[in-house]
Structure formats: structure tokens, C-alpha cells
C-alpha positions as CSV (number, residue, x, y, z in Angstrom):
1,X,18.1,-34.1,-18.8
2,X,18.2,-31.9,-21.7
3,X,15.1,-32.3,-24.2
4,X,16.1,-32.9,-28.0
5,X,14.4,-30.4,-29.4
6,X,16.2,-27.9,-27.0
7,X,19.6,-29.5,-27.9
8,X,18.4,-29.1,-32.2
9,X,16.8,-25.5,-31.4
10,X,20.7,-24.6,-30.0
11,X,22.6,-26.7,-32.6
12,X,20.4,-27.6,-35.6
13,X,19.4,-25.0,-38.1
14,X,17.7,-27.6,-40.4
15,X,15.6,-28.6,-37.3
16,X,15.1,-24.6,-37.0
17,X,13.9,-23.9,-40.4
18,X,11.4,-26.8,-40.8
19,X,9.4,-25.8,-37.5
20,X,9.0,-22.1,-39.2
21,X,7.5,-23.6,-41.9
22,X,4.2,-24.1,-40.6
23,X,4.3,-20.6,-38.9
24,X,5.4,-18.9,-42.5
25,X,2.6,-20.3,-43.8
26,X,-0.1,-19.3,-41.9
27,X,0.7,-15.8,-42.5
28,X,-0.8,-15.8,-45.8
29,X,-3.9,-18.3,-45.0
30,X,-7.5,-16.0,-45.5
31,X,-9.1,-16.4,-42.6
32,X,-13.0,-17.7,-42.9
33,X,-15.8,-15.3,-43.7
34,X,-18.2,-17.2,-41.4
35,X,-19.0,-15.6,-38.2
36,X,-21.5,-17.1,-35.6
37,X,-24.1,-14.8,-34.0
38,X,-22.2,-15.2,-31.0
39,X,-18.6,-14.1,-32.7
40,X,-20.8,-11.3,-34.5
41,X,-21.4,-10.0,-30.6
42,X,-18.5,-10.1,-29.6
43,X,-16.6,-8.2,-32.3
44,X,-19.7,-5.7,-32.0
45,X,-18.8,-5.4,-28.4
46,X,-15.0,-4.8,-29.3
47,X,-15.9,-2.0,-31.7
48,X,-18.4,-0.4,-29.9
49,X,-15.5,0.3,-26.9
50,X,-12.0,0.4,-29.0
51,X,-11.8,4.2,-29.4
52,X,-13.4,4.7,-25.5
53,X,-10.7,1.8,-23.9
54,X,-8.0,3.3,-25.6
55,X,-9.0,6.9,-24.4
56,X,-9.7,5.6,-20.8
57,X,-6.1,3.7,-20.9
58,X,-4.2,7.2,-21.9
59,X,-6.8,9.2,-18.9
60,X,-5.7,7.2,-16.3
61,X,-2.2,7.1,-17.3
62,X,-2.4,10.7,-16.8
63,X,-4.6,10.3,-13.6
64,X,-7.4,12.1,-15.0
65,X,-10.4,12.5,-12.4
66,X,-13.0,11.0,-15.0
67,X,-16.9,11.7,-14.3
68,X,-18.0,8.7,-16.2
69,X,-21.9,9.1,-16.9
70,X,-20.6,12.4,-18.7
71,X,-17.8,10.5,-20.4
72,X,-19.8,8.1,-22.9
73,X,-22.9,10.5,-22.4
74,X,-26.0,9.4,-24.1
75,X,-24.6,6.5,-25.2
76,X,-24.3,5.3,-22.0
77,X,-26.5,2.0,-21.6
78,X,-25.7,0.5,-24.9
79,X,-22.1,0.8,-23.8
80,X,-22.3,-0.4,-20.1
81,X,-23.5,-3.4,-21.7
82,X,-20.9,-4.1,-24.2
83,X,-18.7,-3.6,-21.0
84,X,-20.7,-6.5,-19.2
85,X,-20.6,-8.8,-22.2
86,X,-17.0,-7.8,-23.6
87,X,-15.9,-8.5,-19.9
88,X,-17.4,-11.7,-19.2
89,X,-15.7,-13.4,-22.5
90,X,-12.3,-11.6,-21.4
91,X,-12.3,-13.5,-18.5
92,X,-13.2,-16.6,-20.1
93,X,-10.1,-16.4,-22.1
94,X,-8.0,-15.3,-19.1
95,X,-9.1,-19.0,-17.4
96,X,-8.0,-20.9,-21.1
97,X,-4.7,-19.1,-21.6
98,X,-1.2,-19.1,-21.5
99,X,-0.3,-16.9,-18.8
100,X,2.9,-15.8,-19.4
101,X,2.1,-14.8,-22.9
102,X,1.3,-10.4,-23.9
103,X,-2.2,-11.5,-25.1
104,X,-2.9,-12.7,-21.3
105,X,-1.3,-9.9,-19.8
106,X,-3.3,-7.5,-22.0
107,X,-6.4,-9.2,-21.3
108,X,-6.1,-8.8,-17.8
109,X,-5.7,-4.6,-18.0
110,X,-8.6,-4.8,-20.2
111,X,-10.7,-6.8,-17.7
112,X,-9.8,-4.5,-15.0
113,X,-10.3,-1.5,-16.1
114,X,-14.0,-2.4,-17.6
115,X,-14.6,-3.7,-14.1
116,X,-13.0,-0.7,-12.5
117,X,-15.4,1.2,-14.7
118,X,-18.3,-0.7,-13.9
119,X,-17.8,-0.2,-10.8
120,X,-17.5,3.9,-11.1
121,X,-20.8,3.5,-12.9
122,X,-22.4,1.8,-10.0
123,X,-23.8,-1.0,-12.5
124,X,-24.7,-3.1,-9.4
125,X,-26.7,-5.2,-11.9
126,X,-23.9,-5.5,-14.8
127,X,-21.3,-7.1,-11.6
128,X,-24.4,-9.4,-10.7
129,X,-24.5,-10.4,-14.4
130,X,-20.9,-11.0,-13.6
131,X,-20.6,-12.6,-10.7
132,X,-23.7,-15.6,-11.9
133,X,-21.4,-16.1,-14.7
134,X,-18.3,-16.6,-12.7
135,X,-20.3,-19.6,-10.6
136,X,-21.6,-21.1,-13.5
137,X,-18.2,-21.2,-15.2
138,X,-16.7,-22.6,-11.9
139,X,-19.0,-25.5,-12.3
140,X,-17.0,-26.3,-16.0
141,X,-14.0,-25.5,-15.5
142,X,-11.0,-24.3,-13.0
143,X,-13.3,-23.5,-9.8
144,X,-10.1,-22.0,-8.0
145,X,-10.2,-19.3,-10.5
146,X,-13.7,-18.4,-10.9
147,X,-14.1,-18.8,-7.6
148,X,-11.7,-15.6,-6.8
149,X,-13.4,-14.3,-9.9
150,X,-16.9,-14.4,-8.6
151,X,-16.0,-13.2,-4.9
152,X,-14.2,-10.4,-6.4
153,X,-17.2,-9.2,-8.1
154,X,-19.7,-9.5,-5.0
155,X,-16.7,-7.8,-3.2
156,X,-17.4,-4.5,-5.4
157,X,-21.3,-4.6,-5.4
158,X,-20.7,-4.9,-1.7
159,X,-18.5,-1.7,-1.3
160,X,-20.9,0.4,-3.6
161,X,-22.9,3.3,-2.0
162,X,-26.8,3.9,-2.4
163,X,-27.0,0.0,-3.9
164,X,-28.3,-1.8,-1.1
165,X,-31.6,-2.7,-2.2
166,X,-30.5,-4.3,-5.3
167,X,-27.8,-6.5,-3.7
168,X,-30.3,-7.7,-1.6
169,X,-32.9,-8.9,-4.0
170,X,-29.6,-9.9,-5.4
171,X,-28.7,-12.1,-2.4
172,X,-32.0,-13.6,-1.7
173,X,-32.5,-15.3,-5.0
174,X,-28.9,-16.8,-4.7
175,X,-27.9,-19.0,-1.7
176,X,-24.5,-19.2,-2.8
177,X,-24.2,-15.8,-2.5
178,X,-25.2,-15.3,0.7
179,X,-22.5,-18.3,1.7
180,X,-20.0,-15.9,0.1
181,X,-21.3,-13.2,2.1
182,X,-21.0,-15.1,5.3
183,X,-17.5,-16.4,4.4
184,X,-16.1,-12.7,3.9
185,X,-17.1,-12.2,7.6
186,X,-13.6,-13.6,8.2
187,X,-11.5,-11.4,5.6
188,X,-8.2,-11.0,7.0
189,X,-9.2,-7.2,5.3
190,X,-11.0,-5.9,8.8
191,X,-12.4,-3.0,6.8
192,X,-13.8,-6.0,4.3
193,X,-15.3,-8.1,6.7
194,X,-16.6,-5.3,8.5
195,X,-18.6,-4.2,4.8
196,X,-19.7,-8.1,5.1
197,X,-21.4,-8.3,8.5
198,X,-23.2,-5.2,8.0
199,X,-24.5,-6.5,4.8
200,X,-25.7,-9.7,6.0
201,X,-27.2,-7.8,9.4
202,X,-29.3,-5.9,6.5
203,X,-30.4,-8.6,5.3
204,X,-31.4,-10.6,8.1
205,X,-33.3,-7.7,9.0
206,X,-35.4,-6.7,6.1
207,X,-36.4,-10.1,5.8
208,X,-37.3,-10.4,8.8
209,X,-39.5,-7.4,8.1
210,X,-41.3,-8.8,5.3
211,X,-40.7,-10.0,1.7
212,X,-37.8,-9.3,-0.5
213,X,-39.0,-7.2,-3.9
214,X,-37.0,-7.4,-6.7
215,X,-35.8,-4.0,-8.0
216,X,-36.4,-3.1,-11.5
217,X,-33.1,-3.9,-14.0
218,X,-31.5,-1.3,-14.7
219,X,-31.9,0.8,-18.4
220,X,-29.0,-1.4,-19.7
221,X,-29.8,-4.9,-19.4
222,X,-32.3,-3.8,-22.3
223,X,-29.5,-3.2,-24.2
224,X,-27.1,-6.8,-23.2
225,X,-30.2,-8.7,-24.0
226,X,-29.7,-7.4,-27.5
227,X,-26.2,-9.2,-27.6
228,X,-25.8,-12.9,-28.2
229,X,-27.4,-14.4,-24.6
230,X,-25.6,-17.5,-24.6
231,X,-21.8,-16.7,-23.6
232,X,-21.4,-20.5,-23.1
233,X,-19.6,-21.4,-27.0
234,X,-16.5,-22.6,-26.4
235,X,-16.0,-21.9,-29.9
236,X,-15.6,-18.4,-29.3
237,X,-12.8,-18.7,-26.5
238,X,-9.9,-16.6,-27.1
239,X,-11.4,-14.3,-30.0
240,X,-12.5,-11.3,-27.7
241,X,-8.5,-11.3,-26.6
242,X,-7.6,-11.9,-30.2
243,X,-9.3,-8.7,-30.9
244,X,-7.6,-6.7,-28.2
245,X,-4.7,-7.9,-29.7
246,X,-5.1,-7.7,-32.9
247,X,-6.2,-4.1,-32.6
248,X,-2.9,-3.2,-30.3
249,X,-0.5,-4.5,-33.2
250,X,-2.5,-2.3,-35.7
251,X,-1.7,1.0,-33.7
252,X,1.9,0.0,-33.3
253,X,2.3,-0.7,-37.0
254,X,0.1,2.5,-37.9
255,X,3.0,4.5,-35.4
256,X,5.8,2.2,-37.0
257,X,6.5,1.6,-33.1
258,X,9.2,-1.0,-33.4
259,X,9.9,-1.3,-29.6
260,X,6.2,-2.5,-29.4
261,X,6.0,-4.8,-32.1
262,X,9.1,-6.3,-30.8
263,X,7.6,-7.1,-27.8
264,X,4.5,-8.7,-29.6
265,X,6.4,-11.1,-31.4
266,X,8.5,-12.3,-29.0
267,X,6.2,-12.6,-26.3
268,X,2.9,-13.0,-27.7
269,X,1.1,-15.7,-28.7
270,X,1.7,-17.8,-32.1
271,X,-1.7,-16.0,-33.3
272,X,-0.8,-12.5,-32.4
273,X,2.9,-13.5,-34.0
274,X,1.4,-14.2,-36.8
275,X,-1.2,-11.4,-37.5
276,X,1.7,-8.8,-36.3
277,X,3.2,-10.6,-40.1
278,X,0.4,-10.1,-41.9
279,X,0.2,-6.6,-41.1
280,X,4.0,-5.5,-40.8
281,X,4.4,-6.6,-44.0
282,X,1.5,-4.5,-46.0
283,X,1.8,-1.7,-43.5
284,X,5.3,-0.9,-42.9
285,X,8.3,0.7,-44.8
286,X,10.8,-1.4,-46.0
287,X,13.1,0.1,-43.5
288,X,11.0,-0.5,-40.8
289,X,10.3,-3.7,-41.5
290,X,13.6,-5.0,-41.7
291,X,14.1,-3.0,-38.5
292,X,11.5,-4.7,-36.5
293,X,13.3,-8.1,-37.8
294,X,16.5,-7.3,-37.3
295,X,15.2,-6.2,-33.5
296,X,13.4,-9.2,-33.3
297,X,16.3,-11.9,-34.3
298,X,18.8,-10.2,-31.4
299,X,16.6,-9.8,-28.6
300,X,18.4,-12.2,-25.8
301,X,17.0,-15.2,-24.8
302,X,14.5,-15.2,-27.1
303,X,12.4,-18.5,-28.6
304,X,14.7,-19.9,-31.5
305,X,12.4,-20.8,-33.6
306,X,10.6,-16.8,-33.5
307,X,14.5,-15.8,-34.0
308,X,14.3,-17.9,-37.3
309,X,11.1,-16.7,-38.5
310,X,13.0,-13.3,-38.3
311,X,16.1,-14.5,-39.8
312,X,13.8,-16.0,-42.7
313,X,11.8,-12.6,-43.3
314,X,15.3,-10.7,-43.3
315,X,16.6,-13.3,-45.8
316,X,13.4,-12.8,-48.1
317,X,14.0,-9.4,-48.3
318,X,16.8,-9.6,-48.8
319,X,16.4,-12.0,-52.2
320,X,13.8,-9.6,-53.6
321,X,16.3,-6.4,-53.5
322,X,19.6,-8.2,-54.8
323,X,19.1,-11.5,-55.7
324,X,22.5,-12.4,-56.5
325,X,25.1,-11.5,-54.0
326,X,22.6,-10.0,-51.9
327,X,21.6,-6.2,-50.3
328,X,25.1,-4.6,-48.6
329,X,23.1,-3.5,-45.5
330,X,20.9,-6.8,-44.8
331,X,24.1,-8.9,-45.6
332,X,25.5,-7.1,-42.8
333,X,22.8,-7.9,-40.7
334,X,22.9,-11.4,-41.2
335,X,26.8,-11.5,-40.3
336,X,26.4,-9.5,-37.8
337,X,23.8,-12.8,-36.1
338,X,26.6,-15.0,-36.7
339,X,29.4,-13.4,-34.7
340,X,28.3,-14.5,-31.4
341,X,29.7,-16.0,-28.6
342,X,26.8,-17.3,-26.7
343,X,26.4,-21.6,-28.0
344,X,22.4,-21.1,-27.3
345,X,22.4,-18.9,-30.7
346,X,24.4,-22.0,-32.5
347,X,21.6,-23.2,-34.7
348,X,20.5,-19.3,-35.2
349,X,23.7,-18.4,-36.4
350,X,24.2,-20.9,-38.8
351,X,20.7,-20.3,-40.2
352,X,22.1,-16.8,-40.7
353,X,25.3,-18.5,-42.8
354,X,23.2,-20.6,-44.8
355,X,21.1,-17.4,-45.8
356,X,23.8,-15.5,-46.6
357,X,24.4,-18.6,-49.2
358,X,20.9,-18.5,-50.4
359,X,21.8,-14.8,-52.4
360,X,25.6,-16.2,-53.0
361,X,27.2,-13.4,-51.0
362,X,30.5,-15.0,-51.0
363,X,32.5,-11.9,-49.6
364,X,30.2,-12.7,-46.1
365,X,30.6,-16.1,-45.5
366,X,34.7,-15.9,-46.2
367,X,34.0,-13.0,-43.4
368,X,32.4,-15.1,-41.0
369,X,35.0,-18.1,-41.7
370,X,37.4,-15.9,-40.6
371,X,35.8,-14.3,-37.0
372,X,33.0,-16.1,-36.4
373,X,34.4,-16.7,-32.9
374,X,32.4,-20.3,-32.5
375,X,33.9,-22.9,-34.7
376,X,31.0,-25.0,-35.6
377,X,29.3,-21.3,-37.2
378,X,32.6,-21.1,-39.3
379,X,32.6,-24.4,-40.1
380,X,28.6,-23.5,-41.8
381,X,30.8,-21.4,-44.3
382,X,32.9,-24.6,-45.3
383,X,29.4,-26.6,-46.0
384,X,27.6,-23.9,-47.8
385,X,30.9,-23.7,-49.8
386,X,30.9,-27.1,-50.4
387,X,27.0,-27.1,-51.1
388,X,27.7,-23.9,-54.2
389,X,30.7,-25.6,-55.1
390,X,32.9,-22.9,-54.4
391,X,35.0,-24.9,-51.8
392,X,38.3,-23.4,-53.4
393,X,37.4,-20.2,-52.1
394,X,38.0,-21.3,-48.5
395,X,41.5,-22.5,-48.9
396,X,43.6,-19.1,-47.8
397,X,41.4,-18.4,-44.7
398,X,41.7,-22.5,-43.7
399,X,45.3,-22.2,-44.2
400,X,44.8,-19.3,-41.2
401,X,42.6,-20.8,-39.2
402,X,44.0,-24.0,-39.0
403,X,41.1,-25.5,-36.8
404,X,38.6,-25.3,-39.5
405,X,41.2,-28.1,-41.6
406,X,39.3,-31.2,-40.9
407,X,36.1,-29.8,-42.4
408,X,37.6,-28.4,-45.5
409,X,39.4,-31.7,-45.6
410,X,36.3,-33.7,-45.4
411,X,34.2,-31.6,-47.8
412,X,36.7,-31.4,-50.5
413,X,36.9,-35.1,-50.1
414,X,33.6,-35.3,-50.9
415,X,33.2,-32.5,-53.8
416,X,36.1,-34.7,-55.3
417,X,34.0,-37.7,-55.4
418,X,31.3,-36.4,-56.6
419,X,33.0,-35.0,-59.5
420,X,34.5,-38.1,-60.1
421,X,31.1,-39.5,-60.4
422,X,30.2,-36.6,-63.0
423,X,32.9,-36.9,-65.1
424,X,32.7,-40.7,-65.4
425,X,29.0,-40.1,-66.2
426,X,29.9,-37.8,-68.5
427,X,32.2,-39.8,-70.3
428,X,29.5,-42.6,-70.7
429,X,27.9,-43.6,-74.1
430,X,24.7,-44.9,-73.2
431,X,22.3,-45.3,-70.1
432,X,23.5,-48.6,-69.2
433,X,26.8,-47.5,-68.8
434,X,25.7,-44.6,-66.9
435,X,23.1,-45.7,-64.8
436,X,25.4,-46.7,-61.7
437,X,27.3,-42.8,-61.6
438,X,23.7,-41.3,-61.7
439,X,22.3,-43.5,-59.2
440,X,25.0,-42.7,-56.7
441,X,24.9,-39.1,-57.8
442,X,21.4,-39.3,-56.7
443,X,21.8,-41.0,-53.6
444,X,24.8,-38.1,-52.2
445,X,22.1,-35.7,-52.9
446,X,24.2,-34.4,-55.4
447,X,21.8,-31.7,-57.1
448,X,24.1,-29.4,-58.6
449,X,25.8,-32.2,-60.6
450,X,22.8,-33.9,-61.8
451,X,21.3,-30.3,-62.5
452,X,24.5,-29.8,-64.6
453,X,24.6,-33.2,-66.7
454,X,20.3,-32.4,-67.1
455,X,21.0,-28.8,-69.1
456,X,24.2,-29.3,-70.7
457,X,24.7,-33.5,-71.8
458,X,23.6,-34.1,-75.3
459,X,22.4,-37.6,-74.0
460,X,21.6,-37.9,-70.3
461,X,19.5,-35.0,-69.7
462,X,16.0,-36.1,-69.7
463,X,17.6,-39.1,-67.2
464,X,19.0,-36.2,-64.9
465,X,15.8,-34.1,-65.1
466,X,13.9,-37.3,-63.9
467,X,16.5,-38.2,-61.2
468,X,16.2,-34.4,-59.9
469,X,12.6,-34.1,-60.1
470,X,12.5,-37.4,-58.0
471,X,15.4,-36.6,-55.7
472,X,13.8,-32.9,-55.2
473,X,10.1,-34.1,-54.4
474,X,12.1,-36.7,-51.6
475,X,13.5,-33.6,-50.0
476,X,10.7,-31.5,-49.4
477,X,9.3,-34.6,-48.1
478,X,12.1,-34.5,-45.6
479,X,13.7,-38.0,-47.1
């Protein structure tokens, strides 16, 4: 069975525009100045690796042979532990989030290649931070996941060279490790399981030789002991991804890189849809800007309601250019939405009709009557006709497209009535008389006729001005 709101995201544009609403918005909400020790850390991590993630990404893209003690140099603790702590919150939010969203699939490259570098770094210590955080978090939460997580990280401390010692202190203070150990004697990877039966022979054996001695911590656990220690604030779930994210769209509106910032709004999260607003519309051209939009509100299959944010920004523009009758180019643009031919775009397309109204580009919506190949689209032209009071405008291209007749029919019906109630109201000599034409006026909605008798009858308009402020505050209240 079809859900409703899928059947009013593909035939109601009304339906469209008010679940925008709270998305427009947000895009101009201040976000709070209060930042928790932990949130503090975490953006401290981000900044302290941005410019060195971004120049790893483009190395290995290039496949770069990358000696990495040399590459951060002598600031090489302090940033192996903003890789540990930056990592371990990454992976949190790759647990809590939507998979199938940009965010989650850039939050995963991230994770891997700080493990991957980690790993080149031989910080045998850093992937035992790792992996005790993976087990605890399994305890909380999804155990699946962490579980892979946690046996993914012993897998590498296993497979690294001239660290035996540590990862056997490491393994005889934790039990469960040592379980993990003996499970990965079974690998179906022979090579793996071969790495874990030699480690647990070594370990057998030195302890049978004697006792166990913990190895000093390496130079950089110093320096994570200098971040937040408790990683457990939920609070802070999703902001070290946000961050990632956030600095992502910067660089693609910095580059003007509309194929990118397509991409983020239609397939990243409500937050990074959002933010990608905030900065397209201080940090792009015009051009580009309506560009990106205009991208954005024709990609195929893409979430209606993201295609109406679009068609909404496209439509604001276009008010503050030409606000009567509307910019030539973006008034293309929206006509161009409305010729389609495929009925999931319905509600989409007659959004882009009743924006076309909004600047009164009359010329457009006589256009789209005509070849708008859906009829219900064409039809939008009859309503937003009927709605400006312009209906008489439709007449020659109803009289071609003969299909659109019971519309036109219907809405001149109803523009007749209403001016029938107007000009009876009009012809009234007090408010008695008149209170039964303005009541009814009210009750059709009737706004342009009320707005009428409020600026232009020498007795009724303080009446009308009250009826519209009334009627108006019932509106935006959805009534």
C-alpha cells in the first residue's frame, strides 16, 4: 500500500511547501556559543588534522609512497593522538547514523584512512586505545558492530612487525582479548589465522617463562591524555562527522564546485543540507547559486521535499531581481520544472507554477497551460489564474486545449460568485446589511476581494482589514 505522504509528496504541492518550512528556517537559526570540554576536543582534534587529511586523501589518490614519521615531522605525537581521539568519536557516529546518507559514507574514508595511518605509524598503543573502546561501546550499544570494530583493530596490532611485546602486555591484562585471539585461530583468512596461532604460542610461552611487564606508553598517549578523557557523552554524537562535513561543503563552495554540492544536498543529511544553505548563500555568486539549485531541483529521483527547498530558493531569487513579472532566465527555469512527463514530479511541478505566480509572470504560466504535457500541471495555471484574478487570460488557450474546460469552467464559476458577493457588499449602506457578503467572502478565502473593499470602500474598510487580519492569521495556522 502506498503511504500518504508519498502519494502528497507526488501530487500535493501545498503538502510540499509546508514540510520545507521547518528546513528554510533553520538555515538562518545561530547556532549556540556553548561548547563542552568534550565538544572543545573534538573540534581541536578536527583542526589540528584538516589541512594533513585533506593532503593524505589527494597522496593516496595519486598513490604516493608516504614515509609517515617524516610527513607530520616533529609534530608527530600530538597528532597521532588527535588521530586516536578523532577516530574513536568517528566511529561512534558511524554506529548512530544513517547509512545510506554522504555524511556516513564520508565518515567511513575518514575512519579508514586514520586507521590505515595508524597502522603505518605502528601506534600499537593508539589501536589498543581503540580496540578497549570498541568493547566498551559493544556493551551500550550495537555489539554486532563494535564487535567487527574491535576485532578489526586487534587484527592490525596483530599483523604489525617489531610490536610483539606490547601486544602481549596488551593481551594479558585483557581476557577478552585473548578469547579474540583464540577465535581468529579459525579465520577462513589461512594467512590470518596463521598470524593468530603464532601470537597466542608467544604468549603461552613467555608466560610460561615468567611474568608479563608492561611496556612503557608510548610518547603520545602524553599527548591524548591532554584531550577530553571521557569519550562516553552522547551529547557529542555526530559532531566529529558534522565537522568533516561541514569542512567538505566549505571547499566545494570556496571552488564553486557545483557537481559536489549537488551531491551534498541531495544525499546528505538534513544538517549538512542545511549548513551547505547557509554557506552557498554568503559564499557563492549569484550565478552559481542559482546553478547549484537549478542542479539540485532536476536531479532524478531525488527527495521531493529537497526538490522544493530548491524550487523555493530559485523562487526567492528570483523575487529579489524582478519582483513583478519575474527574472527572464529564472522564469525559464521554473517552466522548464513543469514540462515533465514523469507523474512522481506532479506536486514539484506545480510548486514551480504557483512560483511562477508568486512574481505574476503571466507570459509563463499561459506557456505551461499550453505544453505542460501532464494535465493536472496545466490545470495549476487555471488556479493560480483564478487565485490573481486574471482567469480571462486563460480563455484562448482553453478554447485549444479543450481538456483543461472543466477547470476553467469551475474556477470562473467560482470567481463569478465571489464577485457577486463583492459587488453586493459593495452596494451595502451599513454593516448590518453587509455583514452576511463579508462573512461568506471570508469563509471562500476570498482575500483579494476583501483586500479590495479594505483599501478602496469609504465605509467597510476597517471591517475588511479585521476580516483579513483574522482570515490571514487562520491561514498560516494552516485553518
Amino acid at each position: 500500500m502506498v503511504s500518504n505522504n508519498y502519494q502528497s509528496a507526488r501530487q500535493d504541492p501545498d503538502w510540499l511547501r509546508a514540510c520545507t518550512e521547518p528546513l528554510r528556517a533553520a538555515i538562518d537559526e545561530t547556532p549556540a556559543d556553548e561548547r563542552t570540554p568534550q565538544e572543545k576536543s573534538i573540534r581541536s582534534a578536527q583542526q589540528l588534522l584538516s589541512a594533513d587529511l585533506l593532503r593524505l586523501e589527494q597522496l593516496h589518490e595519486k598513490k604516493v609512497d608516504i614515509v609517515y614519521a617524516d610527513f607530520f615531522a616533529e609534530q608527530l605525537p600530538e597528532k597521532t593522538a588527535g588521530m586516536i581521539y578523532l577516530t574513536r568519536h568517528i566511529t561512534r557516529d558511524i554506529a548512530e547514523s544513517d547509512t545510506k546518507t554522504l555524511d556516513a559514507a564520508l565518515a567511513r574514508r575518514v575512519s579508514a584512512l586514520l586507521v590505515e595511518v595508524l597502522f603505518r605509524l605502528h601506534a600499537v598503543d593508539g589501536l589498543g586505545i581503540l580496540y578497549d573502546f570498541a568493547v566498551e561501546q559493544g556493551k551500550q550499544g550495537d555489539e554486532s558492530f563494535w564487535q567487527k570494530v574491535s576485532r578489526h583493530y586487534l587484527q592490525l596490532m596483530t599483523m604489525l612487525p617489531g610490536c610483539r611485546l606490547q601486544l602481549l602486555a596488551f593481551l594479558h591484562s585483557r581476557p577478552h582479548a585473548r578469547r579474540d585471539v583464540e577465535l581468529g585461530h579459525a579465520s577462513t583468512d589461512v594467512q590470518l589465522a596463521r598470524l593468530y596461532r603464532t601470537l597466542g604460542e608467544d604468549y603461552l610461552r613467555v608466560r610460561r617463562g615468567g611474568q608479563i611487564v608492561p611496556t612503557a606508553p608510548a610518547d603520545y598517549i602524553a599527548c591524548y591524555r591532554q584531550f577530553a578523557p571521557d569519550a562516553s557523552d552522547t551529547q557529542t554524537t555526530g559532531l566529529a562527522t558534522s565537522l568533516l562535513v561541514q569542512e567538505d561543503i566549505q571547499r566545494a563552495v570556496e571552488r564553486a564546485d557545483i557537481a559536489t554540492l549537488t551531491r551534498w544536498f541531495t544525499e546528505g543529511s538534513s544538517l549538512a543540507m542545511r549548513f551547505l544553505l547557509q554557506q552557498a548563500r554568503t559564499g557563492l555568486a549569484a550565478i552559481n547559486l542559482l546553478d547549484l539549485m537549478v542542479n539540485v531541483a532536476n536531479v532524478p529521483q531525488i527527495n521531493p521535499i529537497r526538490a522544493a527547498v530548491a524550487i523555493l530558493e530559485i523562487s526567492a531569487m528570483n523575487r529579489s531581481l524582478q519582483e513583478n513579472g519575474g527574472d527572464i532566465t529564472i522564469n525559464q527555469h521554473l517552466m522548464d520544472l513543469t514540462m515533465t512527463d514523469d507523474s512522481a514530479r506532479f506536486a514539484l511541478a506545480r510548486l514551480a507554477v504557483q512560483e511562477l505566480s508568486a512574481v505574476g509572470a503571466f507570459n509563463e504560466i499561459l506557456t505551461v497551460m499550453e505544453k505542460a504535457p501532464y494535465v493536472d500541471v496545466a490545470t495549476e495555471g487555471i488556479a493560480v489564474l483564478y487565485e490573481l484574478r486574471r482567469l480571462p487570460l486563460a480563455q484562448s488557450i482553453v478554447e485549444h486545449r479543450p481538456t483543461l474546460q472543466p477547470a476553467y469552467e469551475e474556477a470562473e464559476k467560482q470567481a463569478q460568485l465571489l464577485q457577486g458577493l463583492m459587488d453586493a457588499a459593495w452596494a451595502c449602506q451599513d454593516e448590518h446589511m453587509v455583514t452576511p457578503y463579508m462573512n461568506r467572502l471570508r469563509e471562500l478565502k476570498a482575500i483579494h476581494e476583501l483586500d479590495t473593499i479594505a483599501n478602496h470602500h469609504p465605509l467597510f474598510s476597517m471591517m475588511a482589514k479585521r476580516m483579513l487580519s483574522e482570515l490571514r492569521l487562520e491561514m498560516s495556522r494552516g485553518g
